[in-house]
C-alpha positions, 0 to 999 in steps of 0.5 A, spaced: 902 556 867 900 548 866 901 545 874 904 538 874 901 534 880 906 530 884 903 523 882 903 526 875 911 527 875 911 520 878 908 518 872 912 522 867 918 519 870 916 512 870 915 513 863 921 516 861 925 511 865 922 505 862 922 508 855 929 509 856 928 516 854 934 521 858 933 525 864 932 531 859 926 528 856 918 529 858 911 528 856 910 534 850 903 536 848 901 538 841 895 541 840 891 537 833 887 540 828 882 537 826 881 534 834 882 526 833 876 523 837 873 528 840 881 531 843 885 538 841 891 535 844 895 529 842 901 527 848 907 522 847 914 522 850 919 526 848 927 526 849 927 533 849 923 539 848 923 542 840 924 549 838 919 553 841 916 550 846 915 552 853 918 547 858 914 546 865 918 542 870 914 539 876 918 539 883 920 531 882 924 534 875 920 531 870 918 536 865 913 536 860 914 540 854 908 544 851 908 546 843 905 554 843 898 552 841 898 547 847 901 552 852 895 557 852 890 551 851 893 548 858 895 555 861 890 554 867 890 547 867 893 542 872 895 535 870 894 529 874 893 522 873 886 518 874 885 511 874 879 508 870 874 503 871 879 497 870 885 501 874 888 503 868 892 509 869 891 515 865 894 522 865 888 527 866 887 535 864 883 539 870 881 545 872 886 549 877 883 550 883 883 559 883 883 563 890 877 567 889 880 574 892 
């Protein structure tokens, strides 16, 4: 399942709330065919999950909704956000960390 890093959910929260989105809502992943540049996912706020998708709720309440295709795709994933060369934050999709047994 997808994990939500702290500094991610902070965002998401900041987002909704400057959006005016309610508590219910999040972050929703789809996934796109064909990719747009390059990408198999679009992101974009949501006022709450549609039918079908699976609901990842990170330890400071925000949510981030995951359409089918997505929730494979991001099953192994972390989100985070990164900042870029000109302090522009972004969210980020990394690889989990997996303990080796």
């Amino acid at each position: 399942m997808l994990a939500v890093t702290e500094a991610a959910a902070e965002a998401i929260g900041a987002l909704t709330a400057q959006d005016g989105i309610s508590p219910t809502g999040g972050l929703r992943f789809t996934l796109v065919t064909p990719e747009v540049d390059g990408a198999p996912l679009a992101v974009a706020l949501a006022p709450e999950p549609a039918a079908g998708d699976q609901v990842v709720t990170a330890d400071a309440g925000a949510q981030v909704f995951l359409e089918p295709g997505a929730a494979e795709l991001l099953s192994d994933k972390v989100l985070d956000v990164r900042a870029d060369e000109h302090g522009q934050v972004n969210f980020a999709v990394l690889e989990q960390d997996v303990p080796r047994g």
